[in-house]
C-alpha positions as CSV (number, residue, x, y, z in Angstrom):
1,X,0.0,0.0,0.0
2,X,1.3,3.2,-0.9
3,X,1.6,6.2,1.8
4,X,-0.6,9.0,1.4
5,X,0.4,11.8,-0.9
6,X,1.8,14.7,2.0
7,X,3.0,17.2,-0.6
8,X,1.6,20.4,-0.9
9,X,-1.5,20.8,-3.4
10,X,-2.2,17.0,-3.0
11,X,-6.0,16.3,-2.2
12,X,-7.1,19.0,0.6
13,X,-4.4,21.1,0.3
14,X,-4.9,21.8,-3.8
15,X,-9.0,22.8,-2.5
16,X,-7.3,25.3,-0.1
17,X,-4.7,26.7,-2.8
18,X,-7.8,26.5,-5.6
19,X,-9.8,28.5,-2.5
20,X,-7.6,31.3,-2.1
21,X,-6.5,31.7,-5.8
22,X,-10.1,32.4,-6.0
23,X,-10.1,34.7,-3.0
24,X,-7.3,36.6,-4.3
25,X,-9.0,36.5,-7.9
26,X,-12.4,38.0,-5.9
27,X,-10.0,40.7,-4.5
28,X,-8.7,42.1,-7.7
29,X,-12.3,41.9,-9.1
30,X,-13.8,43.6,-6.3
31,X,-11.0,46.5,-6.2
32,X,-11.4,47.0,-10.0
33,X,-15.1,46.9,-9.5
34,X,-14.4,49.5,-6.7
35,X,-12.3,52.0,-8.4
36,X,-14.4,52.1,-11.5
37,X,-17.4,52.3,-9.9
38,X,-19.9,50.4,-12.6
39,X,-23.2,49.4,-11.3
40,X,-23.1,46.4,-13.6
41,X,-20.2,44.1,-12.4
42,X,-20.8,41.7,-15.5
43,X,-18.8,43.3,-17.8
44,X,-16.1,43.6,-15.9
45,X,-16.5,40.2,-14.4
46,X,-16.4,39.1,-18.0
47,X,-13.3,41.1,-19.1
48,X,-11.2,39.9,-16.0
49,X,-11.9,36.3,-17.1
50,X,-10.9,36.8,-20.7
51,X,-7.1,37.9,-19.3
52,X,-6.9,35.4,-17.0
53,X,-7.2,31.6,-17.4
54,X,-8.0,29.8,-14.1
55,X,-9.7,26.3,-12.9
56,X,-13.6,26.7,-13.3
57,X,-13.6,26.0,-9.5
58,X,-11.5,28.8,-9.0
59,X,-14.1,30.8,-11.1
60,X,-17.2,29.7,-9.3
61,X,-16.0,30.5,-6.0
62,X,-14.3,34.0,-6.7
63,X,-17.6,34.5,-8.5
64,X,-19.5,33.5,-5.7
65,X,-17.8,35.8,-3.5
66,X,-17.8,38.8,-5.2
67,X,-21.7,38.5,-6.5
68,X,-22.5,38.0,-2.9
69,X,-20.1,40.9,-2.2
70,X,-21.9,43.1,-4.9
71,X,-25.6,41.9,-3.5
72,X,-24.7,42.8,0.2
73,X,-22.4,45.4,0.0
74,X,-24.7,48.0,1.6
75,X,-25.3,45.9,4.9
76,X,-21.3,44.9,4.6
77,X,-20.6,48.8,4.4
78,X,-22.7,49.6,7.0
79,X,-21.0,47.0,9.0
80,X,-17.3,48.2,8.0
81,X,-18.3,51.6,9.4
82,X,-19.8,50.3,12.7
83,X,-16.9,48.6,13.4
84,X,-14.3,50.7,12.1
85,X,-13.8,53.0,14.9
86,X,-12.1,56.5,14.1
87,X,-12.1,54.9,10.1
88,X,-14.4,56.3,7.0
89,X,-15.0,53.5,4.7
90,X,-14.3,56.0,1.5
91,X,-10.9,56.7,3.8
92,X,-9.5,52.9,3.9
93,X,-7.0,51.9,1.5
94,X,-9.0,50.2,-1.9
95,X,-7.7,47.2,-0.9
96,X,-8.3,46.9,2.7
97,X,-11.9,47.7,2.3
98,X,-12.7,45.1,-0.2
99,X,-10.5,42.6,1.8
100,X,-13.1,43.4,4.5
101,X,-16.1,43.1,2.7
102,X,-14.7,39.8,1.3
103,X,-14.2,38.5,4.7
104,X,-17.3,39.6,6.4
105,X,-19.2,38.1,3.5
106,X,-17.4,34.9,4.0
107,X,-18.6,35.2,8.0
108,X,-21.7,36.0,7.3
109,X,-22.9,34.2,4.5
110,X,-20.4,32.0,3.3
111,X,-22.0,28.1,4.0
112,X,-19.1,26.2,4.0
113,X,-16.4,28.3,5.5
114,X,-15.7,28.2,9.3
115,X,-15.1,31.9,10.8
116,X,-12.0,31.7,11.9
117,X,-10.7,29.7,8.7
118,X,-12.6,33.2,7.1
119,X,-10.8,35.2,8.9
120,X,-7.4,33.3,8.4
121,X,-7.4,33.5,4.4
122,X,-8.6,37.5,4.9
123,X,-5.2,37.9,6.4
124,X,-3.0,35.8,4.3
125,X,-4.4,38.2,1.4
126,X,-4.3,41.4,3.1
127,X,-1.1,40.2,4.1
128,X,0.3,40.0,0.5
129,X,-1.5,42.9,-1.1
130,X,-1.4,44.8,1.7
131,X,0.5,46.4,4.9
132,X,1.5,44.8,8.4
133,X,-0.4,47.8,9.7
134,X,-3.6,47.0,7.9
135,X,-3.6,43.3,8.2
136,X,-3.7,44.0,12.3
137,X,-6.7,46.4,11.3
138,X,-8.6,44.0,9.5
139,X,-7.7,41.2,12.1
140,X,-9.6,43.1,14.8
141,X,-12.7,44.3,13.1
142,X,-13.2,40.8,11.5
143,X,-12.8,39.4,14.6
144,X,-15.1,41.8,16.3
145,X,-17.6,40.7,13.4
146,X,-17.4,37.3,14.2
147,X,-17.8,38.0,17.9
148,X,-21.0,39.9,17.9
149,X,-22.8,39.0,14.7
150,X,-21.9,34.9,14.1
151,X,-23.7,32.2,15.4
């Protein structure tokens, strides 16, 4: 009998790398989306798929996130500012605000992600395409979302 494959990207470990490639996918969307401001996202959606080739799973969950993202982004705002003390949402870096409303979508709605593995992959990201400074930031107000406001 042959010992189980240990190596990186075998079995579980290639769903989380195919998870946050799509996370990180979801963040560039979502920050282009933000910057340009279009009240469609499909466009966009569609043009950021054309330049870059990725796994249909990789796809459907960055799609996922960022229509959910898109569908709730008033409550998630509204949540961003509650939590944010001495922070205006239109203040925060591009980046660390749509790393937040990724994350709080994943606590909030996301069905198969446990909170604190949401809160986990936020950082990882914010800790590439962001500061030390702002991945503390976003630490605490995700974790103060998933104190008060998950089950």
């Amino acid at each position: 009998m042959a010992a189980p494959d240990r190596r990186r990207g075998a079995a579980r470990g290639n769903d989380v790398g195919r998870r946050r490639q799509a996370r990180e996918c979801a963040l560039q969307l979502l920050y282009e989306l933000d910057v340009r401001g279009d009240a469609d996202p499909g466009p966009v959606i569609d043009a950021f798929w054309k330049r870059l080739q990725a796994p249909d799973e990789v796809r459907r969950f960055a799609d996922t996130l960022v229509r959910g993202v898109q569908a709730n982004q008033p409550k998630i705002d509204e949540l961003i500012a509650r939590f944010a003390e001495h922070w205006e949402l239109d203040r925060m870096a591009v980046v660390d605000r749509n790393v937040l409303r990724a994350g709080i979508w994943e606590l909030l709605w996301g069905v198969d992600v446990p909170p604190k593995v949401a809160i986990n992959e936020a950082l990882e990201i914010a800790r590439r395409f962001s500061t030390e400074e702002s991945t503390r930031f976003i630490n605490g107000l995700l974790d103060r979302v998933r104190r008060e406001l998950c089950p």
